[in-house]
C-alpha distance (Angstrom), angle and dihedral (degrees) to the residues before:
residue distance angle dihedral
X1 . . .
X2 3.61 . .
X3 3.96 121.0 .
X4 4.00 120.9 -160.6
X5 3.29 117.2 -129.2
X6 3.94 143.9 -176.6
X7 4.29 118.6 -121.4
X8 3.95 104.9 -128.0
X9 3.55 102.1 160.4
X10 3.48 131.9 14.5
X11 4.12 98.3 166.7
X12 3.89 101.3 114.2
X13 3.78 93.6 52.5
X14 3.35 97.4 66.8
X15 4.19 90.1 56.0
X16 3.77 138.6 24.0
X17 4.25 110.1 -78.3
X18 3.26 133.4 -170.0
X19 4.02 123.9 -156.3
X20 3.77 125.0 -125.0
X21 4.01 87.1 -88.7
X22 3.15 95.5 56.0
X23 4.68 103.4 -97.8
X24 3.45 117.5 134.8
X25 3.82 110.8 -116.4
X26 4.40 106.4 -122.4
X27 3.25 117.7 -103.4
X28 4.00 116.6 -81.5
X29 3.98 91.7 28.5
X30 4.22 118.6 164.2
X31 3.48 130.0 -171.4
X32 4.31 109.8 -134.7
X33 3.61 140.4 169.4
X34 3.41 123.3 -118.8
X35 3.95 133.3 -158.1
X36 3.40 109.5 -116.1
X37 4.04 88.9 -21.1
X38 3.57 98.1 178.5
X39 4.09 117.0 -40.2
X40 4.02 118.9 93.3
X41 3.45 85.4 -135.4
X42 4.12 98.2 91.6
X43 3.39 84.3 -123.7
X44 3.95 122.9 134.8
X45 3.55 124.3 -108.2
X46 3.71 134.0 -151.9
X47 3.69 117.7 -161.7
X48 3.93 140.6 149.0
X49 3.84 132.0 -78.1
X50 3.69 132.7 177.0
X51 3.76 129.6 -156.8
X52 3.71 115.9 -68.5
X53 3.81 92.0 -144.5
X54 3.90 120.2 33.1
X55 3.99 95.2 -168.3
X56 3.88 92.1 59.5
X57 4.05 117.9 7.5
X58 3.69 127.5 143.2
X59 3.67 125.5 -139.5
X60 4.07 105.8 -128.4
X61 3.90 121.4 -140.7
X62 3.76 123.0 -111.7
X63 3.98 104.9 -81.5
X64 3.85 94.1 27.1
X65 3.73 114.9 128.3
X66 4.02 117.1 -134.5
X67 4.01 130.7 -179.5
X68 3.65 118.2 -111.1
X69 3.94 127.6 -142.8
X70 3.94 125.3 175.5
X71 3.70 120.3 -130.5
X72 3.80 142.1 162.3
X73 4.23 112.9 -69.6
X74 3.87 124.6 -146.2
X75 3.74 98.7 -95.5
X76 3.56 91.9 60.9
X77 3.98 118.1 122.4
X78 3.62 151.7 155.9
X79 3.61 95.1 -68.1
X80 3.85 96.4 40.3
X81 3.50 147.6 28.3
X82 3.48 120.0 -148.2
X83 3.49 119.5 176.1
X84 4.52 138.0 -167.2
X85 3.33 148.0 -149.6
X86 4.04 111.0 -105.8
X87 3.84 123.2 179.3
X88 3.61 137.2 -151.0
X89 4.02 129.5 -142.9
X90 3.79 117.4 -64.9
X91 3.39 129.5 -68.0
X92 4.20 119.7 -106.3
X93 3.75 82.9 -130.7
X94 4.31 93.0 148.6
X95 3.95 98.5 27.8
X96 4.14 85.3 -110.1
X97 3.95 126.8 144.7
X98 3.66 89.2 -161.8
X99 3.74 110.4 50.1
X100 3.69 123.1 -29.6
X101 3.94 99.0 -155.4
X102 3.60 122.8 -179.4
X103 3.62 118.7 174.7
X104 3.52 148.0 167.8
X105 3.95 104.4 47.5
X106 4.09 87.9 135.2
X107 3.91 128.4 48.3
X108 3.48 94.1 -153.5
X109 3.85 143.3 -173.4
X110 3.68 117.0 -164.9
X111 3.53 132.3 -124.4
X112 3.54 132.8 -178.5
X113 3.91 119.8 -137.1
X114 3.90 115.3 161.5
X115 3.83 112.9 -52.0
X116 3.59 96.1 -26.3
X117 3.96 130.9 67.7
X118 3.76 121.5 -128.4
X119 3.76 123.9 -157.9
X120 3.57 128.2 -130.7
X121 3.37 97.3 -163.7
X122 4.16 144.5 105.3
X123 3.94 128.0 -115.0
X124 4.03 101.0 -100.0
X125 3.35 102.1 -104.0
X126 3.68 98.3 167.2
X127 3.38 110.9 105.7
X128 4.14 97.2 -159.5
X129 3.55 83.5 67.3
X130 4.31 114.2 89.9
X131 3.80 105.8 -134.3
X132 3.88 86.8 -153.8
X133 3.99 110.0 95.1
X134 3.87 129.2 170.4
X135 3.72 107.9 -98.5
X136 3.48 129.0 -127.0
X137 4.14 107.2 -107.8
X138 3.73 120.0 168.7
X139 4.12 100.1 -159.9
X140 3.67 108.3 -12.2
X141 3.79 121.0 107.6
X142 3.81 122.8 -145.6
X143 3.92 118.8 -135.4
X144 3.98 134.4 152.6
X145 3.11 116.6 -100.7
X146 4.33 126.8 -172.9
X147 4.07 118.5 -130.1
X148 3.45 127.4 -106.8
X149 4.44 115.5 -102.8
X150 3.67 102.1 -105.5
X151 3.80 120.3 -146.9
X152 3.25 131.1 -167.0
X153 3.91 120.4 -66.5
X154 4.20 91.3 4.5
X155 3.24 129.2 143.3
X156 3.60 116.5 -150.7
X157 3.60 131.8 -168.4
X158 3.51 116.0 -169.4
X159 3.80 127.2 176.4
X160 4.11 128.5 -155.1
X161 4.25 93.9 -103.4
X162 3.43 97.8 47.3
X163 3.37 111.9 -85.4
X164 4.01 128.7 132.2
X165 3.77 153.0 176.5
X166 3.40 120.8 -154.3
X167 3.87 131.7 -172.0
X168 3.22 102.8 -157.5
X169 3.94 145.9 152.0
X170 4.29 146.2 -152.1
X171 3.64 101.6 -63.8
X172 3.77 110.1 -136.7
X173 4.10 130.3 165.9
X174 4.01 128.0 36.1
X175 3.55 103.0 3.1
X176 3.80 94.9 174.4
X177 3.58 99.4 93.2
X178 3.37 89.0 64.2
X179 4.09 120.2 85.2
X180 3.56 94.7 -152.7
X181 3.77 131.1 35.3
X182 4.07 115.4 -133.4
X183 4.05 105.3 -113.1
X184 3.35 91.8 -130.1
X185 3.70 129.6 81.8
X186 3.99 142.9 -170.1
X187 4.01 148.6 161.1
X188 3.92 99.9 -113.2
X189 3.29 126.2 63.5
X190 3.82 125.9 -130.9
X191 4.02 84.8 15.2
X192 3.91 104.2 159.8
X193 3.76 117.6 -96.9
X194 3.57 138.1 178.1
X195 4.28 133.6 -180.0
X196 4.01 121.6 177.1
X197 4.08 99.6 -170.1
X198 3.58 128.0 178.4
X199 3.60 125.0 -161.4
X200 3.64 103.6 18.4
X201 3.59 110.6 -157.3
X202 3.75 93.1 -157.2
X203 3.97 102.0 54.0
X204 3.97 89.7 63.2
X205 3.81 91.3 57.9
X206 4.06 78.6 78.9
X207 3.49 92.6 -155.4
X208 3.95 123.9 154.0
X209 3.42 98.6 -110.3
X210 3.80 133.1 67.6
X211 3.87 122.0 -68.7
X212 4.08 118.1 -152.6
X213 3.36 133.2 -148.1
X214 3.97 115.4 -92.3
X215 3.34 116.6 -163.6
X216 3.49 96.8 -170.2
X217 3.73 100.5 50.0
X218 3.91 102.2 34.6
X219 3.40 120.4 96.7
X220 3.51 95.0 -109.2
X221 3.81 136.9 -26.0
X222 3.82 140.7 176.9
X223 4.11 123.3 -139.0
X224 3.56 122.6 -153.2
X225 3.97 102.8 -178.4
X226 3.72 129.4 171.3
X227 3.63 99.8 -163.4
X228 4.05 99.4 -24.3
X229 3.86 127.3 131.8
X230 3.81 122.4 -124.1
X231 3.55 121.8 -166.2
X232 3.82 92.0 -147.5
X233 3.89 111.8 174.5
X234 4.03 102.7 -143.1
X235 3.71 114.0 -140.4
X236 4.26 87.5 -132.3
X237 3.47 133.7 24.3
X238 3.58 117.8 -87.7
X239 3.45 123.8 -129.6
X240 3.65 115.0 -95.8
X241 3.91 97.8 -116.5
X242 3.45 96.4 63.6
X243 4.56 123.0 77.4
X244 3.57 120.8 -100.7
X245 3.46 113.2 -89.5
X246 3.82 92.2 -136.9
X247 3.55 88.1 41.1
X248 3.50 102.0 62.4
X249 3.81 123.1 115.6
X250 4.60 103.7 -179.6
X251 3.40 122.2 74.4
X252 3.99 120.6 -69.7
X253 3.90 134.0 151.2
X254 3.69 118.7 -131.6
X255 3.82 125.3 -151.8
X256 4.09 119.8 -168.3
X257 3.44 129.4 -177.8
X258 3.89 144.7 141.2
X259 4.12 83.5 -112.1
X260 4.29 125.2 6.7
X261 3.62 117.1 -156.2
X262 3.82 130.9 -159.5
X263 3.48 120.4 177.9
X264 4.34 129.8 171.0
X265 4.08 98.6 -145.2
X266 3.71 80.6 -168.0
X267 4.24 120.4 -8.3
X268 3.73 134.7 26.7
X269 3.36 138.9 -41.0
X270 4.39 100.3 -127.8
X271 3.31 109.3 -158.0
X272 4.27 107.6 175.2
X273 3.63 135.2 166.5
X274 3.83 139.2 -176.1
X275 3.87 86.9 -145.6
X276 3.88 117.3 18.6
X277 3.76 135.5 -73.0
X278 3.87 123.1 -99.5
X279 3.75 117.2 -139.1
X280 4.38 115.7 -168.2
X281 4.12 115.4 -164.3
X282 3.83 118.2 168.4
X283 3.74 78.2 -108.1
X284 3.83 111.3 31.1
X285 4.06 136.3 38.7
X286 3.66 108.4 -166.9
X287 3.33 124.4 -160.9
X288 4.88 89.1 -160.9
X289 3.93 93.3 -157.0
X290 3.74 95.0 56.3
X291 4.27 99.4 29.6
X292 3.95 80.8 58.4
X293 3.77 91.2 39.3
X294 4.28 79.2 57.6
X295 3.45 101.4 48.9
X296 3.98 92.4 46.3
X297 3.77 81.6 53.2
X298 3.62 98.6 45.9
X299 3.88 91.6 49.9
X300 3.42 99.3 42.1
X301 4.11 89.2 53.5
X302 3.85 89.1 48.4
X303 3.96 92.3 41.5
X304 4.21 77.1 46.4
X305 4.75 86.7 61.5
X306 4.11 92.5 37.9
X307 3.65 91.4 56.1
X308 3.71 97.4 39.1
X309 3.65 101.2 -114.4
X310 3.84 92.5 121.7
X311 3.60 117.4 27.3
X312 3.70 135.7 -151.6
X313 3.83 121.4 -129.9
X314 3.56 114.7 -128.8
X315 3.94 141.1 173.6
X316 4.31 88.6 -88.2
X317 3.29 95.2 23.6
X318 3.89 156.3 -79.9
X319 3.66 117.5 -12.2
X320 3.77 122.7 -111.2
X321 3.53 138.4 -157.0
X322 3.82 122.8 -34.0
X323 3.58 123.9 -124.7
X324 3.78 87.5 -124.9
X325 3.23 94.3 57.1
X326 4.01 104.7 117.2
X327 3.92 81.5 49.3
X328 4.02 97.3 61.6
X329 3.96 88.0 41.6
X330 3.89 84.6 57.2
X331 3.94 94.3 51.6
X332 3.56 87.8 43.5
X333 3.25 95.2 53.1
X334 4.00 98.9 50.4
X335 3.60 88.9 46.9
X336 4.05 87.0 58.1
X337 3.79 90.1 50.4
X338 3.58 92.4 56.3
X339 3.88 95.5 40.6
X340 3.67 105.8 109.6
X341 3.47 94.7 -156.7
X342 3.92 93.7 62.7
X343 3.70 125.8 -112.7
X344 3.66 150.8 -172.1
X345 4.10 118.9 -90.0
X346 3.51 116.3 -152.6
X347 3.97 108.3 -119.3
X348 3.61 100.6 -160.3
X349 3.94 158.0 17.6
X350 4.00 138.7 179.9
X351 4.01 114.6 -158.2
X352 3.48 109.8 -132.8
X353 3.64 134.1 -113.9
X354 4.02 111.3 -85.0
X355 3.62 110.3 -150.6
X356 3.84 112.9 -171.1
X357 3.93 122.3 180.0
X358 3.62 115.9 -118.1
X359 4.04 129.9 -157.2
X360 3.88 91.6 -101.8
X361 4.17 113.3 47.5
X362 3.96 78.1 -148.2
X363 3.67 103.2 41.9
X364 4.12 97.5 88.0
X365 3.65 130.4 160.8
X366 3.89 129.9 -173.2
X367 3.82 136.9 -153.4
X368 3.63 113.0 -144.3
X369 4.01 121.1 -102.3
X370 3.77 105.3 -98.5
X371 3.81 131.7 -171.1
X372 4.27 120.8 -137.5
X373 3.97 117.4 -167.7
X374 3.61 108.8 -159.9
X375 3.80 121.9 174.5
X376 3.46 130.9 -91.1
X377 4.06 107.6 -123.2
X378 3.85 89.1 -161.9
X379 3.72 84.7 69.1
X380 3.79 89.9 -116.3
X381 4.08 126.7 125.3
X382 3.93 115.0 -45.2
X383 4.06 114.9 -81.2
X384 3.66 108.5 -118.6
X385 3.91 109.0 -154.9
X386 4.23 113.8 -166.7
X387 3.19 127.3 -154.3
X388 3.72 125.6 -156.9
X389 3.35 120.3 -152.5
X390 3.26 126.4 -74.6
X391 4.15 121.0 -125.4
X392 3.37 124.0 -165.0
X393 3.97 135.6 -170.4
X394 3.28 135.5 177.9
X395 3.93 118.9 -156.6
X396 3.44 132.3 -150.0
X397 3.54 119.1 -108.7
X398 3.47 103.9 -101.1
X399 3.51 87.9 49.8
X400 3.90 92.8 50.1
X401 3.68 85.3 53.8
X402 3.66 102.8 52.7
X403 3.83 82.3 49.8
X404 3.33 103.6 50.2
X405 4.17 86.3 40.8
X406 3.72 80.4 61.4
X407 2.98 103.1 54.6
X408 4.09 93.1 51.3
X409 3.73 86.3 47.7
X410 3.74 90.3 58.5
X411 3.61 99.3 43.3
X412 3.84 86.4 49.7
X413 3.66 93.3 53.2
X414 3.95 85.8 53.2
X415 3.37 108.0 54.4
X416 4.35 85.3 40.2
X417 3.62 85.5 58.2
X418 4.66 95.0 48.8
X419 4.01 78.4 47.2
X420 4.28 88.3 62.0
X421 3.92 89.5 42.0
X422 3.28 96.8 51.1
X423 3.68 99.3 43.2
């Protein structure tokens, strides 16, 4: 049987409490005031009540008004049955998302008998007298807030700051009984929907129709569609190879915010598409599969002039292999290992021989020929890079001079000869 009942203190739910002999009050335990709750004597009674349901109770606010049902306690047992007071979630008494208070049904006296408090006081009968009193609340805040639009078959959940869950779907049909029309939209009726928002701008607007959910000017929401649209505004532009966002007809979740934050307390971060993944800067849109596609490019074309396999024309000649060679093999290498689409390592190199002119043609001197293993990143057998040995000379300077004069002379006669071509 279920017993209403008035919220009059709500103190030792928010803490552990122990009673005057010493038991520790469960968890979620209010104090309220029943009408004739027990004594022939007309006279109210206030008494303890716990949560009905531990996995999903919420604590009411002083002046709130919750039904009452009697069940079995935990110290029944085979030899007794003792049994509680448990309560559910507050009554809509004043039609309010943010408190629905209504005090003042008993003037009341207290006094104390054992663990319980008994009133020596009258029903108010005295109509003169407003039954709605300012509650008692230790840190919450009271505000108006506006209701969520129902549709058909939902199933909101709406909490007193503005806050809500809603399991939802497309909304086909008469939609003109409705004061507000969802801001989503899809092809299939009854296709599965649901949006957690925070924030929602247009429950403060406390108006007396029904707010909606905007995903765009809430403070932050999260979309899980099946097939529904969502006119999402990004913040950049996204990069042309990748759908609309408002556009898009399969499933997808959305998450908007002023700032998202992903953090791996202790793994990965696994980010994997089918397609690619768009990135938006103020001063970049990426497109990853093809910026990585470029930079495999780019290195393999550079790794392509270090090793010789394209050549540079220059003033004396083409240019031949870079000293750094064995170091743009290795980056091409790792880059093939993590290509997904496979590719061809390069399995080996040979620096060339460095010939650098010294002040006497005669004078020479010679490092000896030394061999460098480096491993392969493909996983394959070990890379062995040999190195010749390396001469050098150093000219005179008369000799360095008719070199270098060379040199100019040839370059001249170069660009002399483009000049005939292209006139």
């Amino acid at each position: 049987m279920n017993v209403h009942a008035e919220v009059v203190d709500t103190s030792m739910a928010y803490k552990e409490t122990v009673d005057s002999t010493g038991i520790v009050y469960p968890k979620g335990t209010i104090k309220v005031r029943l009408d004739n709750g027990g004594n022939n004597s007309g006279q109210p009674t206030e008494i303890y009540a716990t949560p009905l349901n531990a996995n999903d109770f919420e604590i009411p606010i002083t002046g709130e008004h919750v039904l009452l049902t009697t069940a079995n306690t935990s110290d029944t047992n085979i030899d007794r049955i003792r049994t509680g007071y448990f309560y559910s979630k507050s009554i809509n008494a004043v039609n309010n998302l943010n408190v629905n208070v209504l005090t003042g049904f008993y003037n009341t006296k207290a006094v104390k008998s054992g663990d319980q408090t008994l009133q020596n006081g009258i029903r108010n009968t005295d109509q003169s007298t407003s039954i709605f009193q300012s509650p008692k609340l230790y840190t919450f805040g009271t505000s108006n807030l506006s209701f969520l639009q129902p549709f058909e078959g939902d199933r909101i959940m709406q909490s007193r700051f503005g806050s809500a869950i809603r399991f939802s779907s497309t909304v086909k049909g008469d939609t003109s009984i409705y004061n507000s029309r969802p801001s989503w939209d899809g092809n299939a009726a009854n296709s599965p929907l649901i949006v957690i928002s925070n924030g929602i701008s247009s429950l403060a607007k406390n108006s007396t129709q029904y707010a909606i959910e905007n995903i765009n000017d809430d403070n932050s929401s999260i979309y899980i569609t099946s097939e529904q649209q969502v006119d999402l505004k990004p913040s950049q532009t996204i990069n042309e190879t990748i759908s609309a966002i408002g556009s898009y007809s399969n499933s997808q979740v959305i998450i908007n915010a002023d700032r998202l934050v992903f953090n791996a307390k202790s793994n990965s971060i696994v980010l994997s598409a089918s397609e690619t993944i768009a990135m938006s800067t103020p001063d970049w849109k990426l497109d990853m599969n093809k910026f990585f596609n470029l930079i495999y490019q780019f290195v393999d074309e550079v790794t392509k002039i270090t090793n010789q396999q394209e050549t540079i024309a220059t003033g004396v000649g083409p240019t031949g292999l870079a000293t750094n060679v064995a170091k743009f093999i290795q980056i091409f290498n790792e880059l093939t290992v993590m290509k997904s689409s496979g590719g061809t390592p390069i399995a080996s190199i040979s620096t060339p021989e460095i010939i650098t002119p010294t002040t006497n043609l005669d004078a020479q001197t010679t490092t000896p020929a030394t061999d460098t293993a480096t491993s392969d990143p493909t996983g394959g057998s070990t890379v062995t890079t040999s190195q010749t040995p390396i001469t050098q000379t150093t000219p005179s300077s008369t000799a360095s001079e008719s070199s270098y004069q060379g040199i100019s002379d040839s370059v001249d006669d170069t660009v002399d000869s483009s000049t005939e071509i292209l006139e």
